[in-house]
Biopython code that builds the backbone (N, CA, C, O; Angstrom):
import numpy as np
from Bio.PDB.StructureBuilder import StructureBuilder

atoms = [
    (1, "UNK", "N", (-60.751, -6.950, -29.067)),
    (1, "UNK", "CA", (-60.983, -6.548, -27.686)),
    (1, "UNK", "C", (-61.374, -7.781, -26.875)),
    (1, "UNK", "O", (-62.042, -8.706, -27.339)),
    (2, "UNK", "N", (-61.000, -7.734, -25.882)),
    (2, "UNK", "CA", (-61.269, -8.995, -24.773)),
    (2, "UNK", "C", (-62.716, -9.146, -24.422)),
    (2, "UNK", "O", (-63.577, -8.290, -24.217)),
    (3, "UNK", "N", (-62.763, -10.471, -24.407)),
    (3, "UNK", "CA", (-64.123, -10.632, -23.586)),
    (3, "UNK", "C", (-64.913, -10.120, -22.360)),
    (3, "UNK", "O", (-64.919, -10.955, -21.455)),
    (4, "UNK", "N", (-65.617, -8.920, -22.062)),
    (4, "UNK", "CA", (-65.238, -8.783, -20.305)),
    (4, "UNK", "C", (-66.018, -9.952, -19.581)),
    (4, "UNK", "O", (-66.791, -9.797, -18.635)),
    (5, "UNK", "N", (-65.669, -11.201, -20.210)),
    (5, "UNK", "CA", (-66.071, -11.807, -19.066)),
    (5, "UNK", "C", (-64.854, -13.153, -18.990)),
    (5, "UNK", "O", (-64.837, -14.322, -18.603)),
    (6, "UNK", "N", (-64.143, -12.422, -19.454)),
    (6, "UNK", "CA", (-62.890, -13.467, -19.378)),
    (6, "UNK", "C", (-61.855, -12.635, -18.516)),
    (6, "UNK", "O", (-61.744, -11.415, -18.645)),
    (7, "UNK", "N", (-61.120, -13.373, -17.643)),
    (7, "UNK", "CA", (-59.483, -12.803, -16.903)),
    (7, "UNK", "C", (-58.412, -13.378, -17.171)),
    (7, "UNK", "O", (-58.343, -14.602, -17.057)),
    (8, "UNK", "N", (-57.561, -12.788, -17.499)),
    (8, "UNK", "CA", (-56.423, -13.860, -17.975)),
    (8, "UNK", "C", (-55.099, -13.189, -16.921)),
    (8, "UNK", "O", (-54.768, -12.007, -16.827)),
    (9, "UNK", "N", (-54.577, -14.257, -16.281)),
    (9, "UNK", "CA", (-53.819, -14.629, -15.332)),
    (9, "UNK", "C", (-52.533, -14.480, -15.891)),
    (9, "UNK", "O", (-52.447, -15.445, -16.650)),
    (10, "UNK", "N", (-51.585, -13.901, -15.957)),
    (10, "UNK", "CA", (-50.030, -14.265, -16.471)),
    (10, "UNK", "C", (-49.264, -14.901, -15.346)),
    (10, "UNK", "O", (-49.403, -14.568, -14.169)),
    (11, "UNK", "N", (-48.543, -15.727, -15.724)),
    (11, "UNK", "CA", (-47.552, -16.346, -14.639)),
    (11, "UNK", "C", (-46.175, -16.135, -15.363)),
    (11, "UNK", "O", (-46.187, -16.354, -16.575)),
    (12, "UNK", "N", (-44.578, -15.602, -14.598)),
    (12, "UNK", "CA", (-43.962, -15.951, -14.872)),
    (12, "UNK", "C", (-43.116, -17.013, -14.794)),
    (12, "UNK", "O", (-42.548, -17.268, -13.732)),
    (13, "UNK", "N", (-42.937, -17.737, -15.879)),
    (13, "UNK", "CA", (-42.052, -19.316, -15.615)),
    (13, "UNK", "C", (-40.771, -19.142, -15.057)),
    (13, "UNK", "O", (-40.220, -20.036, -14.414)),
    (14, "UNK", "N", (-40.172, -17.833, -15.308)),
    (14, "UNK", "CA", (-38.833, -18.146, -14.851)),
    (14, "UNK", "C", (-39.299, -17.771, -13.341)),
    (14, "UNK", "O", (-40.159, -17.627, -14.209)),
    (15, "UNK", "N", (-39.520, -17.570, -12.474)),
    (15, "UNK", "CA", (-39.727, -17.651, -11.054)),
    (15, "UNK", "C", (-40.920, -18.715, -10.943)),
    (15, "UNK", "O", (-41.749, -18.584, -10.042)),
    (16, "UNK", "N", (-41.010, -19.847, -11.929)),
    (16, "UNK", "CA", (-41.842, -20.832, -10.917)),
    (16, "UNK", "C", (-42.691, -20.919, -10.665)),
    (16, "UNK", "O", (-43.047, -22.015, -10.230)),
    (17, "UNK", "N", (-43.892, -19.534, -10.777)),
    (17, "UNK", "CA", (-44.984, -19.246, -10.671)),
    (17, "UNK", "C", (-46.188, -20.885, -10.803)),
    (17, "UNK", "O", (-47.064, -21.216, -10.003)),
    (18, "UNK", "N", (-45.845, -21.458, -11.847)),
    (18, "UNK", "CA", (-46.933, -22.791, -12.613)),
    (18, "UNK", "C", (-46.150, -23.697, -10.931)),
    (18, "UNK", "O", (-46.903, -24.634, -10.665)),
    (19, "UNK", "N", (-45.420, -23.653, -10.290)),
    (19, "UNK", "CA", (-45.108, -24.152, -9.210)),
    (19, "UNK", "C", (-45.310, -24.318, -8.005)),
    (19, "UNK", "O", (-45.186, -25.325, -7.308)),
    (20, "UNK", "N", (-45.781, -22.810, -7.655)),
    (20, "UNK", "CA", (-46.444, -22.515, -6.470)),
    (20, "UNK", "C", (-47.571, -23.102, -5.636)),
    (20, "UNK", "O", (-48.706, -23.184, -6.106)),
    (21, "UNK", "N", (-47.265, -23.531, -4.350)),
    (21, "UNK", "CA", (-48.240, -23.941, -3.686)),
    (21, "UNK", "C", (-49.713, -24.149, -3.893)),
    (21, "UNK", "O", (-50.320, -25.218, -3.812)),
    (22, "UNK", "N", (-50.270, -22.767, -4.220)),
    (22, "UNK", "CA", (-51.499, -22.573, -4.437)),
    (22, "UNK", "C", (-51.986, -22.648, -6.042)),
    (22, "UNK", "O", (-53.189, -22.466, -6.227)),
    (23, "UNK", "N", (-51.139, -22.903, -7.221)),
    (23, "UNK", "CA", (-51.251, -23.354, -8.588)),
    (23, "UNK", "C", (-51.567, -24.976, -7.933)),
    (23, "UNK", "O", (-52.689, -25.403, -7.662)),
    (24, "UNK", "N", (-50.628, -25.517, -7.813)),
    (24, "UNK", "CA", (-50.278, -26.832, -7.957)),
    (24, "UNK", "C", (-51.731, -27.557, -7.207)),
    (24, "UNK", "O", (-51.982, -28.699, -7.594)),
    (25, "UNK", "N", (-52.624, -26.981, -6.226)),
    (25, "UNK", "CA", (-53.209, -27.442, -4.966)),
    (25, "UNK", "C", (-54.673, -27.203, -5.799)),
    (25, "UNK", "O", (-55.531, -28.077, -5.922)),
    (26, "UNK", "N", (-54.750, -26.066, -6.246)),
    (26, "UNK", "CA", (-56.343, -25.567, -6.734)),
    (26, "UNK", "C", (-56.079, -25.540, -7.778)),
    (26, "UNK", "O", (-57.208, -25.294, -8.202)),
    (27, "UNK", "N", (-55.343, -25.601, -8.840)),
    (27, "UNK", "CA", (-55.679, -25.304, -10.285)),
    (27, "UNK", "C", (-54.981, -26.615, -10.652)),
    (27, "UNK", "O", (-55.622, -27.658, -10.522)),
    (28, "UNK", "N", (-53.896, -26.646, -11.038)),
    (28, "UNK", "CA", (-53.385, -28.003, -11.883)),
    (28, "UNK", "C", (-52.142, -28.557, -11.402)),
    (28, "UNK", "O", (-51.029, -28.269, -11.841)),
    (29, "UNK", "N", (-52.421, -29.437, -10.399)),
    (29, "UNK", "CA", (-51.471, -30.452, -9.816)),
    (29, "UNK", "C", (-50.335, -31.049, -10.166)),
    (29, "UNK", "O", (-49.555, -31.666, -9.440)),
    (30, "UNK", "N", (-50.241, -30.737, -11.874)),
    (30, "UNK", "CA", (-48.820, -30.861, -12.487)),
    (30, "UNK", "C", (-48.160, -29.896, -12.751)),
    (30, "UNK", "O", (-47.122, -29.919, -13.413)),
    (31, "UNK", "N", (-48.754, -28.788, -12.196)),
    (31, "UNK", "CA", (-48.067, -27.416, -12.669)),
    (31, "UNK", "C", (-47.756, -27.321, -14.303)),
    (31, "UNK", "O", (-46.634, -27.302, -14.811)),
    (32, "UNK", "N", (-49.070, -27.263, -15.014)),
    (32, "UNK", "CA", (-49.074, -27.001, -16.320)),
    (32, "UNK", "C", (-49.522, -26.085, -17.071)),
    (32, "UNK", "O", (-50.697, -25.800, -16.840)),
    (33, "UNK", "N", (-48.982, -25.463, -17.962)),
    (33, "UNK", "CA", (-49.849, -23.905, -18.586)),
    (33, "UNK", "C", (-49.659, -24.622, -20.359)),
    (33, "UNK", "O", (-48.976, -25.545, -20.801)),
    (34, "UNK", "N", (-50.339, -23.948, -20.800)),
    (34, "UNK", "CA", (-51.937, -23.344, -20.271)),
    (34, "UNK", "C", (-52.533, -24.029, -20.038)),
    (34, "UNK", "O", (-52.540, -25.201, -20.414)),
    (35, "UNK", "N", (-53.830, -23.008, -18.719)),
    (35, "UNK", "CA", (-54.954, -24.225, -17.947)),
    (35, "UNK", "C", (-56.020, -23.210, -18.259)),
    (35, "UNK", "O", (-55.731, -22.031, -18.464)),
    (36, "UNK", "N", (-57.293, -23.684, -18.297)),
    (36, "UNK", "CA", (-58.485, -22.956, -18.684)),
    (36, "UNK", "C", (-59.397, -23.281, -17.892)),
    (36, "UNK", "O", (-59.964, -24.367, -18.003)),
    (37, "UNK", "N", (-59.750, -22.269, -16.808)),
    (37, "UNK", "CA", (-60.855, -22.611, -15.640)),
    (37, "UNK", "C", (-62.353, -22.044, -16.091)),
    (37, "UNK", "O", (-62.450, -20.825, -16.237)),
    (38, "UNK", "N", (-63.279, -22.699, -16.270)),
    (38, "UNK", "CA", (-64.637, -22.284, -16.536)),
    (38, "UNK", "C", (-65.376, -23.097, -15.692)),
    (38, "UNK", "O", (-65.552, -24.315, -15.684)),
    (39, "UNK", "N", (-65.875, -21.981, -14.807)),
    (39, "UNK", "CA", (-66.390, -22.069, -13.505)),
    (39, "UNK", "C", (-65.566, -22.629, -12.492)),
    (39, "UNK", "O", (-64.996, -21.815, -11.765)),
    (40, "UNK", "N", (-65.411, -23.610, -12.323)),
    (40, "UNK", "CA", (-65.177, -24.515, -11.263)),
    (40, "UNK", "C", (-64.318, -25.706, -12.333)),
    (40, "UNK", "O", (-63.453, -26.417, -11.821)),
    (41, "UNK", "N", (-64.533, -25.790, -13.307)),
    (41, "UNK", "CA", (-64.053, -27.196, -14.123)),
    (41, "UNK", "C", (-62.541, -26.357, -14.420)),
    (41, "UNK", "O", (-62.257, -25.197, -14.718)),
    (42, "UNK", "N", (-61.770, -27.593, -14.170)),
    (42, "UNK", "CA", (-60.051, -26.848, -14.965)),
    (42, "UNK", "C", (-60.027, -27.862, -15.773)),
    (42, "UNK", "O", (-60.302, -29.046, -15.578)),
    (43, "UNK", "N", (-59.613, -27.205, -16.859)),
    (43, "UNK", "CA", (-58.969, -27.710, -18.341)),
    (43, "UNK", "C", (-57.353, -27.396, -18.515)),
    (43, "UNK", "O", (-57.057, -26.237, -18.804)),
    (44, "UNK", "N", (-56.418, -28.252, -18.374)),
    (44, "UNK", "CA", (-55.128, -28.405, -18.012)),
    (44, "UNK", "C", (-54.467, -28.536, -19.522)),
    (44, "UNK", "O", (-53.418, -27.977, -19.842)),
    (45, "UNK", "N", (-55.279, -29.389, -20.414)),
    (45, "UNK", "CA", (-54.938, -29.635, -21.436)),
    (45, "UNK", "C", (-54.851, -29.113, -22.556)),
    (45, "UNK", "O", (-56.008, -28.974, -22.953)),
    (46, "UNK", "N", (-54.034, -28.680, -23.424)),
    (46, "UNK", "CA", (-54.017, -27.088, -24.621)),
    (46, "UNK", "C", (-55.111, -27.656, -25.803)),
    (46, "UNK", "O", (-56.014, -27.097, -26.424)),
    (47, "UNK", "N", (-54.565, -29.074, -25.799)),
    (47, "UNK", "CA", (-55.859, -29.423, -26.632)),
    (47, "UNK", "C", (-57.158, -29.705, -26.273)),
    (47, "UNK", "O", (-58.038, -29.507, -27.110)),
    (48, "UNK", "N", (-57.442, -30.132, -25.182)),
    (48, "UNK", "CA", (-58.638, -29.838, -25.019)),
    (48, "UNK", "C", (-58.850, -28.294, -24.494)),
    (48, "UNK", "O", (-60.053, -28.040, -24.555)),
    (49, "UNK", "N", (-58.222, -27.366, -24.083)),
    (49, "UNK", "CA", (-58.779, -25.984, -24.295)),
    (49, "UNK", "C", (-59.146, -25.754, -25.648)),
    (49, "UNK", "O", (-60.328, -25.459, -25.825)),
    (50, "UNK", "N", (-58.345, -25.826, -26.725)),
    (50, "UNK", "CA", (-59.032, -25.787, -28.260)),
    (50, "UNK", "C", (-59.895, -25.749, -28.704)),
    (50, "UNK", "O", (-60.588, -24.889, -29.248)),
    (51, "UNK", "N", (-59.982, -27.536, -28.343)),
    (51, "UNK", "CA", (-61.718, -27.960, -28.677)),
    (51, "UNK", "C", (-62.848, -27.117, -27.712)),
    (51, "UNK", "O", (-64.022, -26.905, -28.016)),
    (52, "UNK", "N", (-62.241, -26.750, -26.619)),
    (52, "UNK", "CA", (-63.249, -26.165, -25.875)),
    (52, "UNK", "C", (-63.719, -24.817, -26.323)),
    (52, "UNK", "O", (-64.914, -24.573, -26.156)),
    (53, "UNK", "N", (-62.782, -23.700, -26.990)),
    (53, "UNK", "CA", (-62.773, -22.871, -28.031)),
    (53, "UNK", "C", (-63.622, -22.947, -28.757)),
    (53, "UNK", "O", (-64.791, -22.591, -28.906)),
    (54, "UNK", "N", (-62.890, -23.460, -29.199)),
    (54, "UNK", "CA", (-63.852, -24.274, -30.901)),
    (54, "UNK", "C", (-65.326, -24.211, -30.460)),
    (54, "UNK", "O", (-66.083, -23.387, -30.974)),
    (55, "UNK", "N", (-65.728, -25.049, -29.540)),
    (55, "UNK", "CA", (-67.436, -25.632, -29.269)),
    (55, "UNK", "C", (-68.055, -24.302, -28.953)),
    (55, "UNK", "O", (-69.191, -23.937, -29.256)),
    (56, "UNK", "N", (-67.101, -23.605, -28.272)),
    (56, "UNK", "CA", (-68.004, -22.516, -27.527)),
    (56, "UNK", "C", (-68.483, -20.940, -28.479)),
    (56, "UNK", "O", (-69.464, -20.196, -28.487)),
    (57, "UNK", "N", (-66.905, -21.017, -29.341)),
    (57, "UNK", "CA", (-67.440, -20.138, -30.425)),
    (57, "UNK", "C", (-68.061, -20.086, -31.248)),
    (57, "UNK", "O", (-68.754, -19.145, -31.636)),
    (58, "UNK", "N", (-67.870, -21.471, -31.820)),
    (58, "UNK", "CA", (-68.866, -21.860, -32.922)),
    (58, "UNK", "C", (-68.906, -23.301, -32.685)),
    (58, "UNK", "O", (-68.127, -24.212, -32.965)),
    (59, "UNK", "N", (-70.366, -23.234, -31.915)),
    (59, "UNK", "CA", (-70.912, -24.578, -32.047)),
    (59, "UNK", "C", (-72.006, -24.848, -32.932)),
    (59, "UNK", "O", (-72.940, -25.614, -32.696)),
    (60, "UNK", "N", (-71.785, -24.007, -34.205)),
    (60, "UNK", "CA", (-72.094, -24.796, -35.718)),
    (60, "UNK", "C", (-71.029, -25.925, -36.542)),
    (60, "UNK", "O", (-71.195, -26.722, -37.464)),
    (61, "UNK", "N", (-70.239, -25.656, -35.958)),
    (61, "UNK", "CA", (-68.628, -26.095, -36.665)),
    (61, "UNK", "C", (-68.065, -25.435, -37.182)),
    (61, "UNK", "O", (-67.269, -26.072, -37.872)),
    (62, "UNK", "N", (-67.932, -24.186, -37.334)),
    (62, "UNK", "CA", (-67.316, -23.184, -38.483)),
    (62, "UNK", "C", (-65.498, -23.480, -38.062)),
    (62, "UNK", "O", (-64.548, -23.469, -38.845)),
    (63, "UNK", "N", (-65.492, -23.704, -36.712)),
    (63, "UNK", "CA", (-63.901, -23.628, -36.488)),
    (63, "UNK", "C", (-63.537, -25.321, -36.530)),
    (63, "UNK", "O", (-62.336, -25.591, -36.568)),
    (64, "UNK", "N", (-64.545, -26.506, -36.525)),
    (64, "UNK", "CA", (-63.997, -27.430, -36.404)),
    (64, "UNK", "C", (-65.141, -28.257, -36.673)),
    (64, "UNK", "O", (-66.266, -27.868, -36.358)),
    (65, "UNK", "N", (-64.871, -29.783, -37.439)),
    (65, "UNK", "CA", (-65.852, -30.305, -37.607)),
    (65, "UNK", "C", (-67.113, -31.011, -36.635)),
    (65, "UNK", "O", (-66.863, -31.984, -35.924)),
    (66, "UNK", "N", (-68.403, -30.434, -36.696)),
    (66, "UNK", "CA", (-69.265, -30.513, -35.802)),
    (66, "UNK", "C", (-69.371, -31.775, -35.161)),
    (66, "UNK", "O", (-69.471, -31.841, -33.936)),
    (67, "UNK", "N", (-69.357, -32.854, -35.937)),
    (67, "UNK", "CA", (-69.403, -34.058, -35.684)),
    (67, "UNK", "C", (-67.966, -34.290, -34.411)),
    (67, "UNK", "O", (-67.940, -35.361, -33.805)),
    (68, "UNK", "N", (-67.006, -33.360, -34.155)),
    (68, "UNK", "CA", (-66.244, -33.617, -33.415)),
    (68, "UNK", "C", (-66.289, -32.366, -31.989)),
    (68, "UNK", "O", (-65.450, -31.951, -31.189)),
    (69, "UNK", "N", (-67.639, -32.122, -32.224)),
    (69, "UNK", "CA", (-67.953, -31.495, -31.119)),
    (69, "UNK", "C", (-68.338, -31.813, -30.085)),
    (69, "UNK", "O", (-69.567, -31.842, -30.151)),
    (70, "UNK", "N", (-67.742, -32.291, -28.379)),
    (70, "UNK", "CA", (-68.986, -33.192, -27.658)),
    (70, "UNK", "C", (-70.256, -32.707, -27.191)),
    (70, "UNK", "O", (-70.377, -31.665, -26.546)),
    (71, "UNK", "N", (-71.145, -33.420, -27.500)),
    (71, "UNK", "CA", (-72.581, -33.262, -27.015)),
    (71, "UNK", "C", (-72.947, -33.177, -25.290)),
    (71, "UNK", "O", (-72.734, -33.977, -24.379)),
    (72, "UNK", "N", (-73.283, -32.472, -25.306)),
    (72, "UNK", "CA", (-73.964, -32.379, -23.783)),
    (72, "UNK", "C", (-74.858, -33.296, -23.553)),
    (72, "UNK", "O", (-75.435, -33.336, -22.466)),
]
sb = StructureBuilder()
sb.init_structure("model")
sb.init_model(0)
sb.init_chain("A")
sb.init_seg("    ")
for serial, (resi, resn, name, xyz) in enumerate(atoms, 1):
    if name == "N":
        sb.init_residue(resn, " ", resi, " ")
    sb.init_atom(name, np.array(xyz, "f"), 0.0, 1.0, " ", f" {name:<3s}", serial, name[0])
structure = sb.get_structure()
């Protein structure tokens, strides 16, 4: 079951959607998916969404080695 505190956005590619004015301007300027907005910060990058995964679910390391977790 979903997080309710997560929304997840679908775009379709074949109409361009990752293209649109208002993608390209406020979310990710290269028109790239997947992008991961938490709060105000966009994460454009699949691998760093991962790691961002990773830290947030288990920031013991269970999904990834701790030592490759960044520190606040």
């Amino acid at each position: 079951m979903p997080d309710p505190d997560i929304t997840l956005h679908g775009l379709r590619l074949s109409d361009h959607s990752h293209r649109a004015e208002l993608f390209l301007s406020r979310l990710n300027p290269l028109g790239q998916v997947p992008m991961l907005m938490v709060g105000e910060v966009v994460v454009p990058d699949s691998n760093a969404i991962l790691v961002d995964l990773a830290a947030c679910s288990a920031p013991d390391g269970h999904w990834m080695l701790a030592s490759l977790i960044p520190q606040e």
